[in-house]
C-alpha positions in Angstrom: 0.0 0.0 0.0 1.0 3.5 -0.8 -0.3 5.3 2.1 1.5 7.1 4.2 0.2 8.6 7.9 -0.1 12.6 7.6 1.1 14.3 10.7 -1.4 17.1 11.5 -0.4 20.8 12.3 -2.5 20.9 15.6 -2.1 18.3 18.0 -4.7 16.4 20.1 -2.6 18.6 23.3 -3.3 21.8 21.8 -6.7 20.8 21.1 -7.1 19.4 24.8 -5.4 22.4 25.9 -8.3 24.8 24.2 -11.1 22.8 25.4 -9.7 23.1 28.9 -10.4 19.6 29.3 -9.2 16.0 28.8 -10.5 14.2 25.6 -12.0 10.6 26.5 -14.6 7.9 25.5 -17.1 7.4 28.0 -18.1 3.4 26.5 -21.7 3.0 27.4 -22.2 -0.7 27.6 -25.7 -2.9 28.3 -28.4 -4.5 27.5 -31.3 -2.8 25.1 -33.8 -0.5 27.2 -30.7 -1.1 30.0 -30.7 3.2 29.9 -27.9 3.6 27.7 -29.0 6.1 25.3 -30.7 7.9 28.1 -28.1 8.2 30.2 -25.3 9.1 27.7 -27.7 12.1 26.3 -28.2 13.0 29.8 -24.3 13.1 30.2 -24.0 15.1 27.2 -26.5 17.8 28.1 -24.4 18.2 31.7 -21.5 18.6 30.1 -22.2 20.8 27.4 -24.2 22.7 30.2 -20.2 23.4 31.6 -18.7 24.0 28.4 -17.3 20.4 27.6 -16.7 19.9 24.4 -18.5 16.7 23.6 -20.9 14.1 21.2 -23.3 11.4 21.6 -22.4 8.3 18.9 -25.5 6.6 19.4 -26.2 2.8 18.1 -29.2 3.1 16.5 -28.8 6.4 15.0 -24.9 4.9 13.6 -26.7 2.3 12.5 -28.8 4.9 10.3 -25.7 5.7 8.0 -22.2 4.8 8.7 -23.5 1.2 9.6 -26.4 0.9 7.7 -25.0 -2.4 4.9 -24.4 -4.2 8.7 -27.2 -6.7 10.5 -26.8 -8.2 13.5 -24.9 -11.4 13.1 -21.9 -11.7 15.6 -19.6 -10.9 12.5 -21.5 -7.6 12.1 -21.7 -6.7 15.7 -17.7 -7.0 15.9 -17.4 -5.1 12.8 -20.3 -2.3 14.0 -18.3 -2.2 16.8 -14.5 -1.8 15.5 -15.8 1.1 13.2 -17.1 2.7 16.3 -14.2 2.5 17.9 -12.3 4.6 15.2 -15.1 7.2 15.2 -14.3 7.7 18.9 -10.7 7.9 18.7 -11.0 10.3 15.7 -13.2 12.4 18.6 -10.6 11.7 21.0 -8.1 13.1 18.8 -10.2 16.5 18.0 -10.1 17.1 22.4 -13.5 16.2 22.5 -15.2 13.6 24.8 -17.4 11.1 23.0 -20.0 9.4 24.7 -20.8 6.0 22.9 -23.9 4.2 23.3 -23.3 0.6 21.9 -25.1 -2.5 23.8 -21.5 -3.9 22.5 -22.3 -7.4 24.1 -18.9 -9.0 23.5 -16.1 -8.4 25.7 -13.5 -8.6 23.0 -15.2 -6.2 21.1 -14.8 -3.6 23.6 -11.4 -4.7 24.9 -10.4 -4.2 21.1 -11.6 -0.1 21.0 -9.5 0.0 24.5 -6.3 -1.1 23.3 -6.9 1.3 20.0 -7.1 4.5 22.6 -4.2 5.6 25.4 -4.4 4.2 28.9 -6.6 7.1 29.7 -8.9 7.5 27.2 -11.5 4.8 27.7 -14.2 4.8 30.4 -16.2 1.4 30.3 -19.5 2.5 31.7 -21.6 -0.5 32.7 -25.1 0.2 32.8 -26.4 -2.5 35.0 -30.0 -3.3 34.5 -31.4 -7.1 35.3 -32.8 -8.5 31.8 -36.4 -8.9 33.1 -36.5 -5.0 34.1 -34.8 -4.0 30.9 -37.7 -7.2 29.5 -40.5 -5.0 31.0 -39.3 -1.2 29.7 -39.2 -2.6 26.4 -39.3 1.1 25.4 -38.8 0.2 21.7 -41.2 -3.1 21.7 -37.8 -4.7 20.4 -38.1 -8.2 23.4 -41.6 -8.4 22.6 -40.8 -9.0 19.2 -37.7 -11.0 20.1 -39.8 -13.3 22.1 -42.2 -14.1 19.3 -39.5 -14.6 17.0 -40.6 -11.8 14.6 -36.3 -10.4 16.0 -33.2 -13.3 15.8 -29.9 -12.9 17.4 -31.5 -10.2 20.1 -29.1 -9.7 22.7 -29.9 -11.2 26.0 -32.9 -14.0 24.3 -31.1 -15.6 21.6 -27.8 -14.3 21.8 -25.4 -13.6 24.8 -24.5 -10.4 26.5 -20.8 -10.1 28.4 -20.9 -8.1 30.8 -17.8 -5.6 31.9 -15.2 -8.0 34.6 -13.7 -4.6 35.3 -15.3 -1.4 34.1 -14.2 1.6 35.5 -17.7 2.6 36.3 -21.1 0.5 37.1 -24.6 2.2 36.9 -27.9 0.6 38.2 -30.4 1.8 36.5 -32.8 -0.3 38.2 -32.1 1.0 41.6 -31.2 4.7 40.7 -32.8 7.9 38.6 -31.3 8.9 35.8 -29.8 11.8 37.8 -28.4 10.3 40.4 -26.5 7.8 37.9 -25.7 10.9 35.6 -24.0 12.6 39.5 -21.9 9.3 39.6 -20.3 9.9 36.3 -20.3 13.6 36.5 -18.2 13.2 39.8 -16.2 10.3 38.6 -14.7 12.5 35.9 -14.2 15.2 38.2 -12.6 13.5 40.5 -10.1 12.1 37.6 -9.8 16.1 37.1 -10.7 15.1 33.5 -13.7 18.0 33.3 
């Protein structure tokens, strides 16, 4: 191949250094109607609220265009998922934080966007949520349908969710509002002194 990596003029420091903040993927992982979208939108308003220079890559909406020739075989997923990853680390790169809503269910997947990014530039965010809660939310009528086998290869009935061994963060969206979870990762990041 003749390609050869172009250095760019301003550097993902500088860029950090404008925003007057680190530049980070916060890796919203679970299971559908788990919160994820929610909660990373709910993210992204606080932040912008403060100045933070952030997005929202949301699954269905990717799914819309830049993913829109894959399904949902495990082959797809992977791939759905590696293409992600080099949307957020293009983000990463511009100083922003990017705020990825992916049910992502395989670990290797998600270990795979991790190694792509620096040590600390990836935030696994689990959103915890039992199936049968996430089961009776059904905000997009998607289990229903899995259920009934009108859906196949829907994550959690027919084919398997791993769940983080060791994410940075863990959210219960069964057990806490929307705000308090949205507090935990606020404060987590200040804490880091990353916002």
């Amino acid at each position: 191949m003749n390609i050869v990596w172009h250095q760019e003029s301003v550097t993902k420091k500088d860029r950090r250094k404008k925003n007057n903040h680190h530049s980070f993927v916060l890796w919203f992982t679970g299971l559908s109607g788990s919160g994820k979208s929610t909660l990373a939108n709910a993210v992204a308003k606080t932040l912008f609220e403060q100045n933070v220079q952030c997005y929202v890559l949301d699954g269905d909406n990717v799914r819309h265009g830049l993913n829109s020739d894959l399904g949902f075989s495990a082959e797809d997923r992977t791939e759905n998922i590696r293409r992600i990853g080099e949307v957020a680390k293009l983000f990463v790169d511009s100083g922003q934080i990017v705020l990825t809503a992916f049910i992502s269910p395989f670990r290797q997947d998600r270990q795979l966007v991790r190694n792509k990014l620096e040590q600390d530039e990836f935030v696994e965010v689990y959103v915890r949520c039992p199936l049968e809660t996430c089961e009776q939310r059904d905000p997009k009528g998607l289990y229903k349908k899995a259920r009934s086998g009108e859906i196949r290869d829907f994550t959690g009935i027919d084919s398997p969710y791993e769940p983080p061994l060791s994410p940075e963060l863990v959210v219960d969206t069964e057990q806490y509002s929307i705000e308090q979870c949205v507090q935990q990762i606020v404060s987590y990041l200040k804490n880091k002194q990353w916002i």
